[in-house]
VMD Tcl script that draws the C-alpha trace (Angstrom):
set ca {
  {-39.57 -6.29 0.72}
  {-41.10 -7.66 -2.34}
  {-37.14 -8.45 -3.85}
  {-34.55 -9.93 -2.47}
  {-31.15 -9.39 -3.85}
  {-28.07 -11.50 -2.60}
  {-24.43 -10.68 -2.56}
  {-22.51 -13.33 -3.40}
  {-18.78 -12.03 -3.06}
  {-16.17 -13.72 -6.07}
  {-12.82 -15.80 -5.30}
  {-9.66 -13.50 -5.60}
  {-11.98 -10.86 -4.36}
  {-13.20 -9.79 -7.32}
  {-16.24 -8.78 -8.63}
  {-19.51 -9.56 -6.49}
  {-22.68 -11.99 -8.15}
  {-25.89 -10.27 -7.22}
  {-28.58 -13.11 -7.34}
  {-32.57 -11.60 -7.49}
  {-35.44 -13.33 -6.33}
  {-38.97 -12.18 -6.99}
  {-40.82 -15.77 -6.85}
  {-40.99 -16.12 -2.66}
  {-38.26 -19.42 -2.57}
  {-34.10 -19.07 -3.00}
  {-32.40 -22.21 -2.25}
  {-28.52 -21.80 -1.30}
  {-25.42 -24.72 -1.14}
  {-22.82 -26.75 -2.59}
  {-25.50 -28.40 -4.72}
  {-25.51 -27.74 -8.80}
  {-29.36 -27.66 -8.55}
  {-29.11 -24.95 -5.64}
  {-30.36 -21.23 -6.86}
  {-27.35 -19.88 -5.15}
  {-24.21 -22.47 -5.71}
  {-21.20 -21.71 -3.68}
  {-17.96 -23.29 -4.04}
  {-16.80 -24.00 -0.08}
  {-16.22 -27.35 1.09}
  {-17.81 -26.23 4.62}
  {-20.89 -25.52 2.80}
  {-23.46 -28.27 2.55}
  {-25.00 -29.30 -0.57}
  {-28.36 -27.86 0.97}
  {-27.82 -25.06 3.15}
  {-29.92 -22.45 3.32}
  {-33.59 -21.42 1.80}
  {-34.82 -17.73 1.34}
  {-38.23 -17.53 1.38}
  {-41.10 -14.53 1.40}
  {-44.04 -14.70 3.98}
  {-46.21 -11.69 4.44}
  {-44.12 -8.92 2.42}
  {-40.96 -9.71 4.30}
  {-38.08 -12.44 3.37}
  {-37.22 -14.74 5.73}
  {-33.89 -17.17 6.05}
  {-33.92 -20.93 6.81}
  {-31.10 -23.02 7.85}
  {-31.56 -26.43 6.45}
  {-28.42 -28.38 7.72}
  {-26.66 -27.67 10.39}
  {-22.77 -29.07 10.66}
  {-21.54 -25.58 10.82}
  {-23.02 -22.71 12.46}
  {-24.45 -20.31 10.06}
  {-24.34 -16.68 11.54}
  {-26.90 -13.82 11.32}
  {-24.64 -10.43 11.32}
  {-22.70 -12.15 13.59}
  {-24.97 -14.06 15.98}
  {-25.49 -17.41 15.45}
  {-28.74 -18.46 14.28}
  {-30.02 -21.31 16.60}
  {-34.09 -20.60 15.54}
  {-35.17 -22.72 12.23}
  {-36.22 -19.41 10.65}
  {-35.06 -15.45 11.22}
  {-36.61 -12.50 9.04}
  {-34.29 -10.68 7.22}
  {-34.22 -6.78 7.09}
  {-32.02 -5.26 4.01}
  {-28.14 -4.59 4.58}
  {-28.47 -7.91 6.99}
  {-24.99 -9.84 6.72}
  {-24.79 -13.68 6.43}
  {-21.57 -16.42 7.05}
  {-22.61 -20.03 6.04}
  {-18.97 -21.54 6.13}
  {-16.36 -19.36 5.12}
  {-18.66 -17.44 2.93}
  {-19.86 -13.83 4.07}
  {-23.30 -12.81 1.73}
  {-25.04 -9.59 2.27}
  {-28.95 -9.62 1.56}
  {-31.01 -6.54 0.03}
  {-33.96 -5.04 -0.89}
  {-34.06 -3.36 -4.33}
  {-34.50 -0.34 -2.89}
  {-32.02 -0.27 -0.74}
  {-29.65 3.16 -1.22}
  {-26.42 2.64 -2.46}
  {-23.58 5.24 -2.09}
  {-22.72 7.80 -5.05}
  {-20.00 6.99 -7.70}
  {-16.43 7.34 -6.68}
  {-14.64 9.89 -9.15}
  {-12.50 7.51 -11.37}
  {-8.87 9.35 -11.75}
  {-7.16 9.53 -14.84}
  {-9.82 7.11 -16.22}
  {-9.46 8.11 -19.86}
  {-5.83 8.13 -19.49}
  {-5.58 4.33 -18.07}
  {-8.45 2.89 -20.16}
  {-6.44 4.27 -23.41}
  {-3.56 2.70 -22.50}
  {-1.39 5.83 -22.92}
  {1.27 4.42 -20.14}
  {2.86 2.20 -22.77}
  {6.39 0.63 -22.71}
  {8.61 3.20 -24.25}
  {7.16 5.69 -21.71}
  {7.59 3.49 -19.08}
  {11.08 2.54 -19.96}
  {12.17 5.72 -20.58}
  {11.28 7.09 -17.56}
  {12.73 4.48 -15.48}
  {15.97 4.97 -18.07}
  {16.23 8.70 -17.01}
  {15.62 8.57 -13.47}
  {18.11 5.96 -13.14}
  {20.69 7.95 -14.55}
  {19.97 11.24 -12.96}
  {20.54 9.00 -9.89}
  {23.40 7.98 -10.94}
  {24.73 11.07 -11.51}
  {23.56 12.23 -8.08}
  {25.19 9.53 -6.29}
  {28.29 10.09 -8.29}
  {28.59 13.65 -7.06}
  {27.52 13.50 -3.88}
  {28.97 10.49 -2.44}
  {31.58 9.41 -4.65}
  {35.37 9.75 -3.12}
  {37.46 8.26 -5.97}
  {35.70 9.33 -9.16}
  {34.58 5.65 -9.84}
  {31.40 5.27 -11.76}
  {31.18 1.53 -11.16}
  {29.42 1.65 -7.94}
  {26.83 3.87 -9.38}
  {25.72 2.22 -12.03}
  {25.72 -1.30 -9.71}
  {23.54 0.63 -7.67}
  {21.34 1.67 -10.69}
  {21.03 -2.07 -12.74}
  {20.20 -3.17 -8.81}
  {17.26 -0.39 -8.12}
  {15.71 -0.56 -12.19}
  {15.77 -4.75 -11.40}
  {14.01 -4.00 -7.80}
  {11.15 -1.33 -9.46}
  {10.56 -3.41 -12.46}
  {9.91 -6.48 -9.70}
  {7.68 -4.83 -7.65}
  {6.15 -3.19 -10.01}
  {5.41 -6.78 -11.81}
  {4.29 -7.97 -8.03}
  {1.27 -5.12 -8.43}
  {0.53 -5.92 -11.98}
  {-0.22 -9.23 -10.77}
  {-2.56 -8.24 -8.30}
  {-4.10 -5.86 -9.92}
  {-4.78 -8.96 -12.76}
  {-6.31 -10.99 -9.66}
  {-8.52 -8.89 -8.05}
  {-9.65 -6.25 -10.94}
  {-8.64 -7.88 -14.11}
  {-6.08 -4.92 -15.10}
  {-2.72 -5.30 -14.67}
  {-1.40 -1.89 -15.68}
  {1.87 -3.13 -15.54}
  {3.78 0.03 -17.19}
  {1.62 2.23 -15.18}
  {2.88 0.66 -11.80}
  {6.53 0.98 -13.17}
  {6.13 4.72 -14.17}
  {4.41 5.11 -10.57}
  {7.24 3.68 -9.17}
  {10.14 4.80 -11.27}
  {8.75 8.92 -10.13}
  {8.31 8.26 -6.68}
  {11.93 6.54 -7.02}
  {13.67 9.60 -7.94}
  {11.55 11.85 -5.61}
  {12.67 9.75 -2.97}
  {16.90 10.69 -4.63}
  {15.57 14.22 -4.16}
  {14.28 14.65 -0.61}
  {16.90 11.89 1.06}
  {20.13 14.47 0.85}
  {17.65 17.13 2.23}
  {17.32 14.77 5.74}
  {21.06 14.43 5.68}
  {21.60 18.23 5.50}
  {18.85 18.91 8.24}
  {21.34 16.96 10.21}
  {24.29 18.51 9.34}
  {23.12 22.19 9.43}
  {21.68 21.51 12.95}
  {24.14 19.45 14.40}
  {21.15 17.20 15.59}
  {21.49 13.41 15.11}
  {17.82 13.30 16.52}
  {16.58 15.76 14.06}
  {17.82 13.58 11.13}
  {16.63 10.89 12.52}
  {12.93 12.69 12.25}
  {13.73 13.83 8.99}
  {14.93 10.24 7.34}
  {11.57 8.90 9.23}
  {9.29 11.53 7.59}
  {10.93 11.12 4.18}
  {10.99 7.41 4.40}
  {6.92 7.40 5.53}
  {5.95 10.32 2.67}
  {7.63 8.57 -0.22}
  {6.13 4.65 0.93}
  {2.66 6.10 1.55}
  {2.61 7.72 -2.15}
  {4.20 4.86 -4.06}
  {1.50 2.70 -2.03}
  {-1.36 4.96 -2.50}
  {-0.42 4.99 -6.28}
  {-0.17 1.19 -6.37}
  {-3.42 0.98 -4.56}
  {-5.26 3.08 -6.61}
  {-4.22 1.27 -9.81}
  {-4.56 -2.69 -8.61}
  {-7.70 -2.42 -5.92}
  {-10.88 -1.02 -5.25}
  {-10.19 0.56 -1.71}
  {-12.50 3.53 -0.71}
  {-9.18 5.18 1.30}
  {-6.08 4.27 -0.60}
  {-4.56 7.33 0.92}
  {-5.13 6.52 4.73}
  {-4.38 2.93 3.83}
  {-0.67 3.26 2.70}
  {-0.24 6.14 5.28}
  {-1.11 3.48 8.37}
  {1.21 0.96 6.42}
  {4.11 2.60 5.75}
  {4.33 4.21 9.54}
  {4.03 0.82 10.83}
  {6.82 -0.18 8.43}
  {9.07 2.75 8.76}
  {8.79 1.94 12.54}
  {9.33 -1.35 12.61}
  {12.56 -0.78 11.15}
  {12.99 1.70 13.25}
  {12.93 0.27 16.12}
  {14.94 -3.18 14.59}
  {18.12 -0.88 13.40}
  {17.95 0.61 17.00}
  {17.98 -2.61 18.79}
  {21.11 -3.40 19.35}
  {24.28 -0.47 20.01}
  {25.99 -0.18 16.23}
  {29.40 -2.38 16.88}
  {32.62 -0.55 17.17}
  {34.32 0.06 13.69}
  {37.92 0.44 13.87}
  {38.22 2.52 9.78}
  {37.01 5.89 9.87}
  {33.74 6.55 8.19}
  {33.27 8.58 5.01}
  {30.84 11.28 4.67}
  {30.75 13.12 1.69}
  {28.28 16.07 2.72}
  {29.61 19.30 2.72}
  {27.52 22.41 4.22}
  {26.81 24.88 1.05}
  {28.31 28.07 0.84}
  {24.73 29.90 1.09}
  {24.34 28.42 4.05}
  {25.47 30.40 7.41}
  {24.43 28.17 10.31}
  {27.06 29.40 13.31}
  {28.36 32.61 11.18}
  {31.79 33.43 10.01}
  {34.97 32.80 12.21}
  {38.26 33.66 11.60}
  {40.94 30.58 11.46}
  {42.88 32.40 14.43}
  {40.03 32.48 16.42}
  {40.04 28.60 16.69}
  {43.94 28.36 16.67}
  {44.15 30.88 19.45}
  {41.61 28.54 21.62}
  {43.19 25.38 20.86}
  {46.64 26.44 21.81}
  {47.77 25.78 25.23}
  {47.77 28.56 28.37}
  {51.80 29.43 28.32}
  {53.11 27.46 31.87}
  {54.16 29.88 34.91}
  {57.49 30.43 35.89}
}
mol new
graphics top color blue
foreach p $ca { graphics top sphere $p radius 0.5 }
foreach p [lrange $ca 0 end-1] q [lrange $ca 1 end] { graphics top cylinder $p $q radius 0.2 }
display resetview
């Protein structure tokens, strides 16, 4: 190969230097009068030196206080030829090495790349979004689980789960601004403020999959799956929006079963302790809903009452 093209990866994982060399010498270290200067302390001010011999590049380590590896092999020969896609550590830098005509994979199809480089996800959207779905909560946990009419609870709950969206949501946006330069901060809370209230929806559903079954394992399943669909979307979203992954998707799917397990596993530990006040559960089986079919009262009085004693 007549070029040779270097991939030089940026801090913060961010966006890559690619380095050409087309006059046969590419010197490489810590040096400011190196070709290639790399800011790693394990790096010596003179470490490496490209250079072209008979149509083909080769690599030469010049000092030698850390191993330098060759696509993970060491290098212990003064020179090794170089064949494009070849991977090189010097320190705790990884470069990749190329010939210019080395293929490259097709363009990824950008998502709603109009919509996020216009900026329509401003603030009012945002905020109003998170302002409705916090208040359709609201009124869903009012109804559903409230025994005394109070609406204090709710809305504690609501001020507590806006604060905890508009957080992680900010915890994105940051690194999103570190590794891409775009911190689509009101996109990450509109991401998060939908997958919020999907998660209000399908929660009662695992509850009544419980209760219409009379399964404790079943709702166990169900809480599990809901738990794992909702985490995997909000972290695909957030993915998408602060990183350049190739599979966002299978990404926050492995994550969030490892997390949903994990807790799991920590909630069943250790036997729930004995509670000595009843319970409260508000769920009540609809009236659509014929599980067992209709009894008669005196069919369950007439069962429970005791066989008359013999004389």
């Amino acid at each position: 190969m007549d070029t040779l093209i270097v991939n030089v990866p940026g801090r913060g994982a961010r966006g890559a230097s690619l380095i050409r060399s087309t006059d046969g010498n590419l010197r490489l270290g810590r040096g400011f009068h190196n070709d290639i200067v790399l800011d790693d302390p394990f790096v010596a001010a003179e470490q490496l030196r490209f250079v072209r011999d008979d149509h083909s590049w080769y690599v030469e380590v010049l000092e030698r206080t850390n191993p330098v590896l060759l696509n993970g092999s060491p290098l212990r020969d003064p020179r090794a030829r170089l064949n494009s896609g070849d991977q090189i550590t010097v320190g705790r830098t990884d470069l990749s090495v190329y010939d210019e005509a080395h293929p490259v994979d097709p363009p990824r199809r950008l998502a709603f790349s109009s919509w996020l480089s216009a900026h329509r996800v401003g603030p009012w959207l945002a905020l109003m979004v998170l302002f409705v779905v916090g208040g359709l909560d609201a009124l869903a946990e009012f109804l559903t689980q409230s025994a005394d009419l109070d609406w204090q609870k709710p809305a504690y709950g609501v001020l507590f789960s806006a604060a905890f969206i508009a957080v992680w949501a900010a915890v994105w946006a940051l690194l999103g601004r570190a590794l891409r330069h775009q911190p689509h901060y009101f996109a990450h809370l509109l991401v998060s403020a939908l997958v919020s209230f999907g998660m209000t929806l399908l929660l009662p559903l695992a509850a009544l999959a419980e209760f219409a079954s009379s399964s404790e394992k079943l709702g166990e399943i169900a809480t599990f799956g809901v738990a794992v669909l909702g985490l995997s979307v909000l972290l695909g979203l957030n993915l998408f929006l602060a990183t350049n992954l190739r599979r966002t998707a299978r990404t926050a799917l492995l994550f969030s079963v490892c997390v949903a397990g994990l807790v799991y596993l920590g909630s069943h530990h250790e036997d729930a302790p004995f509670q000595a006040e009843p319970v409260y559960s508000a769920l009540v089986l609809p009236p659509f809903m014929h599980v067992t079919g209709e009894r008669p009262i005196e069919d369950f009085i007439g069962s429970a009452a005791p066989a008359p004693a013999d004389d």
